[in-house]
C-alpha positions in Angstrom: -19.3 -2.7 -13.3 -16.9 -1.0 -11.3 -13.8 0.8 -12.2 -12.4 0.8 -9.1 -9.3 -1.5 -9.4 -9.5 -3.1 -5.5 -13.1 -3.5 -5.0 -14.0 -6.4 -2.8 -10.1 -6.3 -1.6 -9.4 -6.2 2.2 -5.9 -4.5 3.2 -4.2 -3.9 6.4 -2.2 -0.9 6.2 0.4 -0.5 9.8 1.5 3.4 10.8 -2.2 4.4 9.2 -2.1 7.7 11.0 -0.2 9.5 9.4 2.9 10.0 6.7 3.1 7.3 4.0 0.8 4.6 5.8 -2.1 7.5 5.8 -1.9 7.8 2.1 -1.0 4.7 0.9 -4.1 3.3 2.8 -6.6 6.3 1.5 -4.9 5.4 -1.9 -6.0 1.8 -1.7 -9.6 2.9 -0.4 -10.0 5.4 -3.5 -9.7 1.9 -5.3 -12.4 0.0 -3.6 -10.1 -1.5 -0.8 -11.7 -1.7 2.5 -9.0 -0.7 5.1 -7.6 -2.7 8.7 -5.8 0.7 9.5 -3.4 -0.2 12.1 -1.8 3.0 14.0 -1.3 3.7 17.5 -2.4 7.7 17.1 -6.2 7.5 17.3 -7.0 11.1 16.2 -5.0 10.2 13.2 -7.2 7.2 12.4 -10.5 9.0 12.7 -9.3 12.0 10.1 -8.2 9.0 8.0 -11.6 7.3 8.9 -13.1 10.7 7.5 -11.2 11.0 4.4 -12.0 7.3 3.7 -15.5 7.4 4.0 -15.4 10.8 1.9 -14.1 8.8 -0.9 -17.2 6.4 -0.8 -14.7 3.3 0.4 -14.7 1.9 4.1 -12.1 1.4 6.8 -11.8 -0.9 10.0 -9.7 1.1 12.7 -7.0 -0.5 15.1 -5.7 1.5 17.6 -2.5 -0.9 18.3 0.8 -0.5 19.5 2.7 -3.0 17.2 4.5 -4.4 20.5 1.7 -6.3 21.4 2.3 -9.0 19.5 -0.8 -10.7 21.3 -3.1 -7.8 19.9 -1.6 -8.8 16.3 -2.7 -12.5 16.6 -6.0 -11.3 17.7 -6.1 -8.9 14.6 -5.3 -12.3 12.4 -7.9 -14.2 14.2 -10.5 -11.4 13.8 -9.9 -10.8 10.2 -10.8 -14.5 9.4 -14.0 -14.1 11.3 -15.1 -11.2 9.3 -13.1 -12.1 6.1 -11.9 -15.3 6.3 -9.0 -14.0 4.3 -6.8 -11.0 3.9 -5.5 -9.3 0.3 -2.9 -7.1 0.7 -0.8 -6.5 3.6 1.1 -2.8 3.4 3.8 -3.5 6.6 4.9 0.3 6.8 5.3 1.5 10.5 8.6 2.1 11.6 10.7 4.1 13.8 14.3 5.8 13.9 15.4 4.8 17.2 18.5 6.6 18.9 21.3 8.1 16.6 24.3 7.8 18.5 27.5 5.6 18.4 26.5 2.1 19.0 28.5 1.9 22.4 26.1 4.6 23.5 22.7 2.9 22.8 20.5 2.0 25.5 19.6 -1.8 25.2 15.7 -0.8 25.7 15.8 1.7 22.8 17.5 -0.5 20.8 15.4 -3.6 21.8 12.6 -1.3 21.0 13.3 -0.7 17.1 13.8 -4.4 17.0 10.5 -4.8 18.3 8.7 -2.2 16.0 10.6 -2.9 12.9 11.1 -6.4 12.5 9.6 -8.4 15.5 6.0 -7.1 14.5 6.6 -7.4 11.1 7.3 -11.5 11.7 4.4 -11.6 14.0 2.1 -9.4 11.7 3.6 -12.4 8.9 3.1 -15.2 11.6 -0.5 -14.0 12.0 -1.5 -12.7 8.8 -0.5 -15.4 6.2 -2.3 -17.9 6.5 -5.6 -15.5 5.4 -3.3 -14.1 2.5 -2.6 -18.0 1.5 -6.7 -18.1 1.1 -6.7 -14.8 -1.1 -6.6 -15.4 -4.9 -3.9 -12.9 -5.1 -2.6 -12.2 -1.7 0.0 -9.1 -2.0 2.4 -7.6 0.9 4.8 -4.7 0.5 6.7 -4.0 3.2 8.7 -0.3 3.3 12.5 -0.7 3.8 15.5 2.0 3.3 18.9 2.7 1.7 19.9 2.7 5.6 21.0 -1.1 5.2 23.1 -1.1 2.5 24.7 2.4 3.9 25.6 1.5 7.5 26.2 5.4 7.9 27.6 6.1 11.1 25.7 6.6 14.4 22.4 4.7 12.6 23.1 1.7 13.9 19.6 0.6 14.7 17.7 1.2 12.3 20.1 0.1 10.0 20.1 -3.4 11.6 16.5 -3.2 11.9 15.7 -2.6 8.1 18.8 -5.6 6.7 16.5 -8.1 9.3 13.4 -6.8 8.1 14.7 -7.2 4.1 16.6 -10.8 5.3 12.7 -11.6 6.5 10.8 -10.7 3.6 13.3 -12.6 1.1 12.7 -15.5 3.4 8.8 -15.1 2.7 9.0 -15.1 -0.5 10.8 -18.2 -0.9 8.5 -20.1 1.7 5.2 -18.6 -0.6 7.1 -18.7 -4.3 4.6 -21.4 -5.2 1.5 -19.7 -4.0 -0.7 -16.7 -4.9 1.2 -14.3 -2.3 3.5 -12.3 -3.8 6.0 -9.9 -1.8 7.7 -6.4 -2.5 10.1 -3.8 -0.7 9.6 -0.4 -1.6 12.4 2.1 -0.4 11.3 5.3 -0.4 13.9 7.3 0.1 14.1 11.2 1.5 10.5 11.9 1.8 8.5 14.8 3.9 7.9 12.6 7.1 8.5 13.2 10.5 10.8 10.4 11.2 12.8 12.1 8.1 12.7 15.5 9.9 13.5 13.3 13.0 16.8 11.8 11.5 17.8 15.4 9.4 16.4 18.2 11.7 18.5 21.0 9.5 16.7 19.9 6.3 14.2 21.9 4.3 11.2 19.2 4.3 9.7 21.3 1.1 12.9 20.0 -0.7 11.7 16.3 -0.7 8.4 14.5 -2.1 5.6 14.3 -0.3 4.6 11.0 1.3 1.6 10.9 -1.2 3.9 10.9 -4.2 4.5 7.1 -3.6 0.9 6.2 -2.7 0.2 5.1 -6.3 3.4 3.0 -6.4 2.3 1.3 -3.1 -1.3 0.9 -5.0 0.7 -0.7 -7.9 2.2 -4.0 -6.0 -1.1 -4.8 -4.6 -3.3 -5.1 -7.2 -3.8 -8.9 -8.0 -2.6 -8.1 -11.6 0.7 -7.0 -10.6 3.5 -10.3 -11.1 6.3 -8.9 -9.5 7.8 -10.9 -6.6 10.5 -10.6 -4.7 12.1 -7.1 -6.1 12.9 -4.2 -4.5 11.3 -1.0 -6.4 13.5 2.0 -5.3 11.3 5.1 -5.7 13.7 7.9 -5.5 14.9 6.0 -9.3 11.9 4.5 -10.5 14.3 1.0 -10.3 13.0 -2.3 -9.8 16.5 -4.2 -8.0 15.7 -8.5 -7.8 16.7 -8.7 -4.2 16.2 -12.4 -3.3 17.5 -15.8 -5.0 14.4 -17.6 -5.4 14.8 -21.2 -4.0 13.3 -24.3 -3.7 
């Protein structure tokens, strides 16, 4: 019997390439989890590829740019013909966007981190949940930030994006409360990513965790034991924060 705590478990895993997506995703292989790794960067799917297949496990790679939202309703549809289901969903590609005072934003850039951080992440939804309804323990985590609750200056954007992405995922997990799909938020915090060194270019990147500190964390909301549902885990304090009024 194996050991292996996701064998026979399908995930799709967004922003695969590289940073916390690449290791949350080679986490959940090393557990038996075959891998939909979604990433536009292909080079950084195929050295995940490799790692993957290293550790025994398997991966599926989509080279997708999340703003084709027609490419993410194709994903849905080609999952249920190989699957007819879907297990865990890790929604973890973002982007920055433009740091400036809001008057200063161009409307594409900011229609842009829209797009990538909350209009994909509906669509991915929209397209993905009916195959996590037919899971016997359908999961999703989706990676938010301390950005929303901040509103620091000059990070307008992404601040917006992440309260609309947190303001959709409570709304899941009311509409699936009485089903077997359970949703988390996982802010990260500081961590030694590019879009960190992006947003603090002055910082020493060997001051912060690496993105594969949190890969087990990640691991731990998926796995169809786990009961915790609609909570926020906040990994820079180990704190789980109940973040949505559960309704009827």
């Amino acid at each position: 019997m194996s050991s292996k705590r996701l064998e026979g478990r399908v995930a799709v895993v967004t922003g695969a390439s590289r940073g916390i997506g690449y290791f949350a995703a080679k986490k959940l292989a090393e557990e038996g989890a075959h891998i939909i790794a979604v990433a536009r960067t292909v080079g950084g799917l195929e050295e995940l590829d490799d790692e993957i297949q290293q550790l025994g496990s398997s991966a599926t790679l989509v080279p997708l740019d999340l703003t084709d939202f027609d490419a993410i309703d194709r994903l849905g549809a080609a999952i249920f013909e190989r699957w007819k289901k879907l297990d865990i969903l890790v929604g973890n590609a973002g982007i920055l966007g433009p740091t400036s005072p809001l008057g200063h934003v161009a409307p594409k850039k900011f229609d842009e981190v829209m797009q990538i951080n909350v209009t994909a992440n509906w669509r991915l939804i929209r397209s993905l949940d009916p195959l996590l309804r037919q899971s016997d323990a359908g999961r999703t985590v989706f990676l938010t930030s301390g950005a929303p609750h901040k509103c620091r200056a000059y990070w307008g954007p992404y601040s917006m994006s992440k309260a609309a992405l947190e303001a959709l995922v409570r709304t899941y997990v009311n509409e699936t409360r009485k089903t077997n799909v359970k949703s988390m938020l996982i802010n990260p915090g500081p961590m030694r990513t590019g879009m960190r060194a992006k947003a603090m270019p002055g910082e020493d990147p060997n001051t912060l965790p690496h993105p594969s500190e949190i890969s087990e964390d990640i691991v731990r909301f998926c796995l169809p034991e786990n009961e915790e549902n609609g909570r926020l885990y906040d990994f820079p304090s180990k704190e789980l924060r109940d973040f949505v009024q559960l309704t009827s």
